[in-house]
C-alpha positions as CSV (number, residue, x, y, z in Angstrom):
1,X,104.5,129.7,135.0
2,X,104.7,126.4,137.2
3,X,106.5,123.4,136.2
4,X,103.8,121.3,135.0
5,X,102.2,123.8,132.8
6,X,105.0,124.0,130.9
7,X,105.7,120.3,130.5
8,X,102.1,120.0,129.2
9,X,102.5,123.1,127.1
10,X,105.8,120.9,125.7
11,X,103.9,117.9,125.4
12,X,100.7,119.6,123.4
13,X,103.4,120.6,120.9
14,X,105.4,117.5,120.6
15,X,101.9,115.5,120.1
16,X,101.0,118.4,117.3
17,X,104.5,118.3,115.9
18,X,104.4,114.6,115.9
19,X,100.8,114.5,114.0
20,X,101.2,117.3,111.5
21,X,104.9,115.3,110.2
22,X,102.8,112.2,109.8
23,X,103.0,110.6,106.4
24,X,99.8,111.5,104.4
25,X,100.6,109.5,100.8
26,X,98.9,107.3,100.7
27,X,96.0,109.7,101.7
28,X,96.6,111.6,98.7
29,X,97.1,108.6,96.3
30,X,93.2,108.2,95.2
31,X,91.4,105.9,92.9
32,X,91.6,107.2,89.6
33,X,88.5,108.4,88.1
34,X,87.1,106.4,84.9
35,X,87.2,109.5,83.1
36,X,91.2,110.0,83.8
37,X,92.1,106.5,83.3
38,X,90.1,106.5,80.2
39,X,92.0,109.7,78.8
40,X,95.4,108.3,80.0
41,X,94.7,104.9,77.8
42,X,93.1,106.5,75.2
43,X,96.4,109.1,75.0
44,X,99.1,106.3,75.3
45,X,97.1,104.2,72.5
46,X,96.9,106.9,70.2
47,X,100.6,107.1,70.9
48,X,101.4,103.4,69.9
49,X,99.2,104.1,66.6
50,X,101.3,107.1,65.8
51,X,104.5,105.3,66.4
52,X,103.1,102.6,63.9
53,X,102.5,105.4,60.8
54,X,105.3,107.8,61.9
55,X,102.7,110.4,63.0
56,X,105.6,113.6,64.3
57,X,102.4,115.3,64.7
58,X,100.6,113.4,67.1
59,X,103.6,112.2,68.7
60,X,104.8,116.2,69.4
61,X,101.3,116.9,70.8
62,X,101.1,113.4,73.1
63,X,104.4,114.2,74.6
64,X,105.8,116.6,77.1
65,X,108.5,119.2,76.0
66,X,111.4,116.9,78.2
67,X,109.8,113.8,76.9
68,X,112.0,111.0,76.9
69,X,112.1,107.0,75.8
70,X,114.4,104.2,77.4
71,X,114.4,101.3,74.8
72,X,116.7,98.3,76.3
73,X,118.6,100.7,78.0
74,X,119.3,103.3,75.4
75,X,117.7,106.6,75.8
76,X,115.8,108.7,73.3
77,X,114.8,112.0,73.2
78,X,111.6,113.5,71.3
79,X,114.1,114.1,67.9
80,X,116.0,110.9,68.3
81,X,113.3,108.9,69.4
82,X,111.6,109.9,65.8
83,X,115.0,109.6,63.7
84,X,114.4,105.8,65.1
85,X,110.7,105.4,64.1
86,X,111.1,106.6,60.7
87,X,114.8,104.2,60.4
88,X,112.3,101.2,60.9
89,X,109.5,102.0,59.2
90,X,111.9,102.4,56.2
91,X,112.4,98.5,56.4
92,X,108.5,97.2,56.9
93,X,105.1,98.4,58.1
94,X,103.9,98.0,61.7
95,X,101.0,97.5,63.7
96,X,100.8,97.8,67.4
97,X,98.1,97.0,70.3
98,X,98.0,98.4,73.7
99,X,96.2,95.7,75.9
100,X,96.0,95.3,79.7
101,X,96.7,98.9,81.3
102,X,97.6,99.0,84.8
103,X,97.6,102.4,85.8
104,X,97.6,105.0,89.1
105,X,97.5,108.6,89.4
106,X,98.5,110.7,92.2
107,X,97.3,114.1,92.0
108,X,98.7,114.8,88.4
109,X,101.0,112.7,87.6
110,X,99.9,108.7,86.3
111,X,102.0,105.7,85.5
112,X,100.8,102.9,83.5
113,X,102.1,99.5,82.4
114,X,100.9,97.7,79.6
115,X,101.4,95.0,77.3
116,X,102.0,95.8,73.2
117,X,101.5,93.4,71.0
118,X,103.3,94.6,68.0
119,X,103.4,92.9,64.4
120,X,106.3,94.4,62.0
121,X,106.4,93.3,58.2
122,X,108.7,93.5,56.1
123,X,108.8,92.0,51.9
124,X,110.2,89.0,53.4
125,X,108.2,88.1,56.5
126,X,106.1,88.7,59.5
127,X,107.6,89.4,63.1
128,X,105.2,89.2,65.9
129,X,106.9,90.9,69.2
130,X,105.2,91.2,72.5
131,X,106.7,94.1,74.6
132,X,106.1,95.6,78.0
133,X,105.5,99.1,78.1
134,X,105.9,102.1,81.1
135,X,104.9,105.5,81.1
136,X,105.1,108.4,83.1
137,X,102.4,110.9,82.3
138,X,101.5,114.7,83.6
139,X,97.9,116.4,83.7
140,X,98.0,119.3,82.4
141,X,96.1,122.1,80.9
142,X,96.1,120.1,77.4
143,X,95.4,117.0,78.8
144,X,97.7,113.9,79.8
145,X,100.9,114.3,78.2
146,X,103.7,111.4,78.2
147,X,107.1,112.4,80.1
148,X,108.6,109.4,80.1
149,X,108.0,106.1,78.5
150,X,110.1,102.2,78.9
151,X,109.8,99.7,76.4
152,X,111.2,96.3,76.7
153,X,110.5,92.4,75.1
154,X,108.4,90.9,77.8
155,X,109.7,87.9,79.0
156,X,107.4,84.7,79.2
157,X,106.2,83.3,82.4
């Protein structure tokens, strides 16, 4: 084999080489379908209504079996993270909306951000909180299941 045929034999698979290592995310990150951003909301509002009237059993069946919460910077698994619910609903009643999902999926995993606006009585008075929520969620074959939420006070611009 002469000199150039092999140089352009080296070249072919350098340019193939070079092509096939390309970066291809952003090719894969698509625009989520109405019917999977509509599931996703419709999963992490259901979860904000069960966290309001301390539903374990919605709340086991929303979230993934490594599920976890990170609450200004403390974390919370699926037992502890209940343990907390039920604390505070000891002291007062609760309401919370979902409002203003921002969400993206990449193949089958989605993350969302949301504002809650949450309203917490107690015999005494009324506490009207506005938090920023996260979540990390994973299609699977029961649906969109949470793996990992944030919640924090959202600040005021």
């Amino acid at each position: 084999m002469n000199k150039v045929a092999v140089r352009l034999t080296i070249i072919f698979f350098t340019i193939i080489s070079i092509y096939s290592c390309k970066d291809k995310s952003n090719e894969e990150v698509s625009a989520p379908t109405a019917a999977d951003v509509t599931a996703i909301e419709t999963t992490l509002t259901n979860f904000s209504n069960a966290i309001a009237t301390v539903d374990s059993t919605t709340l086991r069946k929303l979230t993934s079996p490594n599920f976890v919460l990170l609450d200004e910077g403390k974390d919370y698994d699926y037992p502890l993270m209940l343990q907390q619910i039920k604390t505070v609903h000891n002291m007062g009643t609760m309401t919370r909306k979902p409002q203003m999902f921002r969400t993206v999926i990449h193949k089958d995993v989605a993350w969302s951000y949301y504002q809650v606006l949450v309203n917490f009585r107690t015999q005494q008075k009324s506490i009207d909180l506005s938090l920023l929520e996260s979540a990390v969620l994973e299609k699977t074959t029961e649906g969109w299941l949470i793996v990992m939420m944030n919640t924090a006070p959202q600040t005021v611009k």
